[in-house]
DOLO-603517 format. One record per residue (C-alpha): z, x, y. Coordinates in pm, whole numbers, padded with zeros to 5 digits, always signed. Each point is the difference from the previous one (the first is absolute). Layout:
// DOLO-603517
ZXY;...
***
This chain:
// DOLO-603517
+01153-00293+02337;+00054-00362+00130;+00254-00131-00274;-00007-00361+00098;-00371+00044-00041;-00002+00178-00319;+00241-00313-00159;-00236-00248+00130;-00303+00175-00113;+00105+00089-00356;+00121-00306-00069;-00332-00170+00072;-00188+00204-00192;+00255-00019-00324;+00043-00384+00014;-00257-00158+00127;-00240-00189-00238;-00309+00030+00235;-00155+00384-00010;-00256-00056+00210;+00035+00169+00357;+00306+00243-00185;-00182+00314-00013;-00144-00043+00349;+00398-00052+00147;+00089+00298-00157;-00239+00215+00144;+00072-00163+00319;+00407+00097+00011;-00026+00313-00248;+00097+00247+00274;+00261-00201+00107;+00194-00094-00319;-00050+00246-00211;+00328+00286+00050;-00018+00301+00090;+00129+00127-00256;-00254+00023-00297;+00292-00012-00279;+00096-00398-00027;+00243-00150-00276;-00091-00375+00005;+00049-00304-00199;-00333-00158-00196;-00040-00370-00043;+00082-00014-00347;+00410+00138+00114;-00020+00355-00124;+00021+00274+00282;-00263+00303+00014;-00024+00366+00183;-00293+00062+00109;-00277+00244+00258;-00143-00245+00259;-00237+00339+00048;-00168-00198-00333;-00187-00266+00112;+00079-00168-00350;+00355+00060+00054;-00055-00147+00357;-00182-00338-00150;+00378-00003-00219;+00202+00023+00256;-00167-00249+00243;-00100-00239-00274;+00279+00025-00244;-00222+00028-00282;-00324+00159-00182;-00329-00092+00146;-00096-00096-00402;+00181-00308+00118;-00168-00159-00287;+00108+00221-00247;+00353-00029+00096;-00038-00365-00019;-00057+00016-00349;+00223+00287-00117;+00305-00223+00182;-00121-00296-00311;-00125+00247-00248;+00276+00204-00031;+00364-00114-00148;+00379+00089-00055;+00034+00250-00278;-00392+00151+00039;-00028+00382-00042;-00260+00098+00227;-00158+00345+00069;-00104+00091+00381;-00293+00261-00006;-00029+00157+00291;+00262-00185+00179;-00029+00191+00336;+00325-00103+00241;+00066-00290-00208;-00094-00315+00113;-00134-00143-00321;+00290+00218-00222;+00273-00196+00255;-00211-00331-00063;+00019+00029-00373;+00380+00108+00011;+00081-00338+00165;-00185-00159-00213;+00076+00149-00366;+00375-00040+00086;+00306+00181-00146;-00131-00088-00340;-00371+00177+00044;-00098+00359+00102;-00244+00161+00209;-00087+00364-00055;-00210+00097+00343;-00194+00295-00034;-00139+00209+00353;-00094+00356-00058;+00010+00101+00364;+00342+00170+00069;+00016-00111+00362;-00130-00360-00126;+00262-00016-00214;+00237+00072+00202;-00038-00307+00189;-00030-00163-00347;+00362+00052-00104;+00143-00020+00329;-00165-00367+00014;+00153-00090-00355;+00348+00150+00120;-00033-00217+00325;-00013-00322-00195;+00234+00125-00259;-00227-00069-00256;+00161+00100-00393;-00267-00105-00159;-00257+00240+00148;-00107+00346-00155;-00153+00219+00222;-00238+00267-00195;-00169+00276+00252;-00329+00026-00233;-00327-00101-00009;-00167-00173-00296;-00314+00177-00162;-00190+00048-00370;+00192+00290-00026;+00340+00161+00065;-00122+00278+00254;+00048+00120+00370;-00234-00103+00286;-00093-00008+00357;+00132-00313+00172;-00254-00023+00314;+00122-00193+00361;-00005+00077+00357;+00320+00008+00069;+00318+00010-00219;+00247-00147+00253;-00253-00283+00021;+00085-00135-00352;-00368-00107-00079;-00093-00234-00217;-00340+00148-00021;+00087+00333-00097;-00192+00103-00327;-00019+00166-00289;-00377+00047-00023;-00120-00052+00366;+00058+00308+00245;-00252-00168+00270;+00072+00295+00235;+00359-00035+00033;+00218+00209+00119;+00333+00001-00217;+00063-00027-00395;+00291+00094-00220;+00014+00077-00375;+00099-00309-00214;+00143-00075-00327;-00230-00268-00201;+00131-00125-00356;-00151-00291-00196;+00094-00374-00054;+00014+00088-00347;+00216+00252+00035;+00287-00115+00187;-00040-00367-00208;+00203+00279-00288;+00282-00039+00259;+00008-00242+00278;-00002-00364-00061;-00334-00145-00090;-00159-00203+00297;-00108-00371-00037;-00178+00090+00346;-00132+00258+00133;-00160+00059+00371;-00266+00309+00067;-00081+00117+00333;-00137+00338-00044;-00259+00040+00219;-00319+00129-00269;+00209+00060-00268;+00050-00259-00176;-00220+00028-00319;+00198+00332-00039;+00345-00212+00041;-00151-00265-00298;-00103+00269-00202;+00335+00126+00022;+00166-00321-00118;-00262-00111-00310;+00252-00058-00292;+00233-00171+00304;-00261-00215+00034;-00096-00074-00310;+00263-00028-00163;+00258-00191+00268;-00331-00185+00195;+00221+00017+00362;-00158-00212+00283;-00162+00267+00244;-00039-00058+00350;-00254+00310+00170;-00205+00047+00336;-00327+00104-00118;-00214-00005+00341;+00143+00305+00128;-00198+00184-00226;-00306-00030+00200;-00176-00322+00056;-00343+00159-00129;+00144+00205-00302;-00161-00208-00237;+00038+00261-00263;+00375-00020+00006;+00004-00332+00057;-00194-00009-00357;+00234+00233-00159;+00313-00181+00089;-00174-00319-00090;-00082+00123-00345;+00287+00168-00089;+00200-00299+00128;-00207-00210-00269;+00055+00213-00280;+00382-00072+00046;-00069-00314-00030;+00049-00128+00385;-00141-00191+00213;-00053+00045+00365;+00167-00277+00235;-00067+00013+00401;+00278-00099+00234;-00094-00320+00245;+00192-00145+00282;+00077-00306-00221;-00109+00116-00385;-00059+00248-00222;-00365+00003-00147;-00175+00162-00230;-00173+00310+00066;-00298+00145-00190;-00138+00304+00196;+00211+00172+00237;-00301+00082+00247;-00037-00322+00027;+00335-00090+00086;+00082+00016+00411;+00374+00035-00102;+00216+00326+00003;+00284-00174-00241;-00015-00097-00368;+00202-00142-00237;-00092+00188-00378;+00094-00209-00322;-00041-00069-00344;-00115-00400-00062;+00270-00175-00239;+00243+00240+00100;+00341+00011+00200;-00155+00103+00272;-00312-00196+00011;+00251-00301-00028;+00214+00112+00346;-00390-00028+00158;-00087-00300-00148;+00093-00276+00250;-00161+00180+00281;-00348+00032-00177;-00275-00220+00135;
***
């Protein structure tokens, strides 16, 4: 690996304001900055440090970048979210977005990040030990409708996806047995989030399901990916969209510079949405960014 190269090259792609011409450098001088070895502990933009596979090309884009490629979603969750804010990471993978939400929540909030995968996790609490995070509660479960066991499907475990899934084998080659539990459920005993973010790769009407009287009754601002459920699944997509609407929220879809309102999922090109209740807390947090 040419360090000197590597400094240059990350530090390009991290600050500068202009993306055009970023992905095609990248590709140009991958071989040559990227280390040899695939296990890298780096530092993201936003100060907090992370351990991560560079074998994962999404680990990869966080280690060369410094941050998420839902660059607009960050964007919003760095405004959106404040000191003292209990927030709930679903599916929270290596971290990123659990580490994010830590920084931002402060000494005075809490984040409970859940990640079912044992390996996954792993990486998880070694990331929240790295930045010394105390406010950080590391749960190795999956979220569901139910308190069961399940298959957890992925190619690899070492790999730490962030596409492993619950409900999608796809002809691949590893899985595990999980833990799930429900929203509603743990709400008896952890502290009741004002936010929650769901990345659960096809599950998450189960995960909703699971958290009804949360949501109901305590109307938290919800932030999920809903695209990775299969951009033709217009069933699901009507399923979420109703049940979603019998809760009482409203779909919001996540722009470079706004938030706007969203009516039908398939007809949304976004993977990211914000979920919320008009008049309430939350819809007020989303409120200056509508357009």
């Amino acid at each position: 690996m040419n360090l000197q190269l590597n400094s240059l090259v990350r530090s390009y792609l991290r600050w500068c304001p202009i993306t055009d011409g970023k992905r095609l450098l990248l590709n140009l001088t991958r071989d040559l900055i990227t280390p040899d070895d695939p296990i890298a502990v780096f530092e993201s933009k936003y100060g907090f440090q992370l351990k991560a596979n560079l074998a994962n090309p999404e680990h990869q884009y966080l280690y060369f970048y410094g941050t998420h490629d839902e660059r607009h979603v960050v964007t919003k969750l760095l405004k959106i979210i404040q000191p003292g804010d209990i927030c709930w990471d679903i599916g929270a993978n290596i971290g990123f977005y659990t580490c994010l939400l830590a920084s931002r929540v402060g000494d005075a909030g809490t984040v409970i990040a859940f990640e079912p995968a044992l390996r996954t996790c792993g990486y998880l609490c070694e990331n929240v030990s790295l930045n010394r995070f105390a406010n950080v509660t590391v749960i190795n479960k999956g979220l569901s409708d139910r308190i069961e066991q399940r298959h957890l499907y992925y190619s690899e475990a070492e790999l730490a996806e962030g596409t492993a899934s619950l409900k999608y084998a796809n002809g691949r080659a590893g899985s595990e047995r999980v833990t799930l539990d429900t929203i509603d459920n743990l709400a008896r005993e952890l502290p009741v989030p004002n936010f929650i973010k769901i990345d659960v790769e096809g599950y998450q009407l189960e995960v909703l399901r699971g958290g009804e009287h949360c949501l109901e009754t305590h109307a938290p601002l919800l932030m999920a990916e809903l695209k990775d459920v299969g951009e033709t699944n217009r069933t699901l997509f009507g399923e979420i969209e109703n049940y979603v609407a019998d809760l009482g929220y409203q779909f919001y879809e996540i722009k470079k510079n706004s938030i706007r309102r969203c009516k039908k999922l398939s007809d949304s090109p976004k993977r990211n949405f914000f979920l919320a209740k008009e008049h309430s807390r939350a819809f007020s947090r989303i409120l200056p960014w509508l357009r």
